[in-house]
C-alpha positions in Angstrom: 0.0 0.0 0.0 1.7 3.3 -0.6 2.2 6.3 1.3 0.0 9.6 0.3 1.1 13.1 1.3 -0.2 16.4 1.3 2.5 19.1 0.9 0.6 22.8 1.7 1.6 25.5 -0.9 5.3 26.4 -1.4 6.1 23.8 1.1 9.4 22.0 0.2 9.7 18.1 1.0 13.4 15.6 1.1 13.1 12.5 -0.3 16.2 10.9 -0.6 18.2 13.6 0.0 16.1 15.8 -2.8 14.3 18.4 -2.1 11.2 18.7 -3.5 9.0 21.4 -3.4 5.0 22.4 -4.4 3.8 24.8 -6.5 1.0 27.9 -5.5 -1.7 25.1 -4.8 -1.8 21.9 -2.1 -0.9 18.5 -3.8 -0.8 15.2 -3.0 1.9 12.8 -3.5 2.4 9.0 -3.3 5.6 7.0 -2.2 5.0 3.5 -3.6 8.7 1.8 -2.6 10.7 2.6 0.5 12.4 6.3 1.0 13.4 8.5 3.5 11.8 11.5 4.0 11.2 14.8 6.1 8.9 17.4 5.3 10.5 21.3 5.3 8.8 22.0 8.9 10.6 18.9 10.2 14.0 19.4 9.2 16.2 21.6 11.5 18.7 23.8 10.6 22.1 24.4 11.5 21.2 27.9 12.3 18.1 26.9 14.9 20.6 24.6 16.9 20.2 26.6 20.0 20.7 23.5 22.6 22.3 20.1 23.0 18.6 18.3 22.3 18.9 19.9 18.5 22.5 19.3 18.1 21.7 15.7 18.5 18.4 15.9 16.5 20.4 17.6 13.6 22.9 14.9 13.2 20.4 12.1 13.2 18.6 14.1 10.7 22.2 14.1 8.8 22.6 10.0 9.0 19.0 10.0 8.0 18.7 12.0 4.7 22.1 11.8 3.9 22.8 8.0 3.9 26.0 8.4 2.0 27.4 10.4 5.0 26.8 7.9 7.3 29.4 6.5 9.2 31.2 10.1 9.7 27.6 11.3 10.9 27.7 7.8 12.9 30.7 9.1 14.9 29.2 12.9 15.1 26.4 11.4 16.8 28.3 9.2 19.4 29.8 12.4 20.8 27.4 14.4 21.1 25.3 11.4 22.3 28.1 11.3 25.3 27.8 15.3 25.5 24.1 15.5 25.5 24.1 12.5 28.5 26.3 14.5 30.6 23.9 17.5 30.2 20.4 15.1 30.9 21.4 13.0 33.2 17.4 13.0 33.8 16.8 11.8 29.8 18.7 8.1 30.4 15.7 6.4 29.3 14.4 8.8 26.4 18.6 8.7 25.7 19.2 5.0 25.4 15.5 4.4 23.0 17.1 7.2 21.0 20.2 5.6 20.8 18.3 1.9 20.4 16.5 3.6 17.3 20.1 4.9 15.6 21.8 1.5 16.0 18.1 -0.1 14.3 18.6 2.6 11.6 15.0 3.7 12.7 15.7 7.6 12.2 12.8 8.9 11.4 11.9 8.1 15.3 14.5 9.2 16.9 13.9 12.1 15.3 10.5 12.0 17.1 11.6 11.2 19.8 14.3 13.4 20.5 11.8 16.2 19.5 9.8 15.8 22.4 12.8 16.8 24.6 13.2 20.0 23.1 12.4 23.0 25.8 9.6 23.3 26.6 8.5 19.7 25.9 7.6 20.6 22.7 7.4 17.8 20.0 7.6 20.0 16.5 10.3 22.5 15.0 7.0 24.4 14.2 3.9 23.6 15.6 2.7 21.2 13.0 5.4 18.9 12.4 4.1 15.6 13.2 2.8 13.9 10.4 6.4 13.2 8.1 7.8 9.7 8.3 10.3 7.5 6.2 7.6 4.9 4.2 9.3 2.0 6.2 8.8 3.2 9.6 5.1 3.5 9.6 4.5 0.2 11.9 3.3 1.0 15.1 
């Protein structure tokens, strides 16, 4: 079964590392095999890091949509996986599933994940970002 998505007007999608983008009117799209993908309000940039929970959110983002990056994103994440433990010592738990989710190559949820430990709890760059997801990670 494939995956439909909306993208809003001028909204900008990556699929595979591609961005994507719609024209003056809403349109829907369909993924029919597996690909990675983040929607433009999902993806963080470097420029919005303004605390150790988005440092670590925008190099899993990097392993994700950038596959052929991997392993040097792989070791950026490790150290700033240490760093961001020694800053939340209270986030073991949300830390290690994150961490669980990296080694499984499930990205696109540890990306959700590690959103909700933004400040203030919040679980969206903007307030509507929680409807992307990779068309393999859509199991419950």
């Amino acid at each position: 079964m494939p995956l439909k998505f909306v993208l809003r007007p001028n909204e900008k999608v990556i699929i595979n590392g591609a961005v994507i983008g719609a024209g003056d009117r809403p349109g829907s799209f369909f993924l029919y095999n597996t690909a990675n993908f983040l929607r433009g309000r999902e993806v963080l940039k470097e420029e919005q890091i303004d605390c150790i929970e988005k440092k670590l959110y925008f190099v899993i983002q990097l392993i994700y949509i950038f596959p052929e990056d991997a392993v040097l994103n792989v070791q950026r994440f490790n150290a700033i996986m240490e760093e961001t433990r020694a800053a939340r010592p209270d986030s073991k738990k949300t830390l290690d599933d994150i961490e669980s989710l990296v080694e499984a190559r499930n990205y696109y949820r540890a990306l959700k994940l590690c959103r909700k430990m933004f400040k203030g709890g919040g679980e969206s760059l903007d307030d509507s970002a929680s409807d992307g997801a990779s068309s393999s990670d859509l199991e419950p």
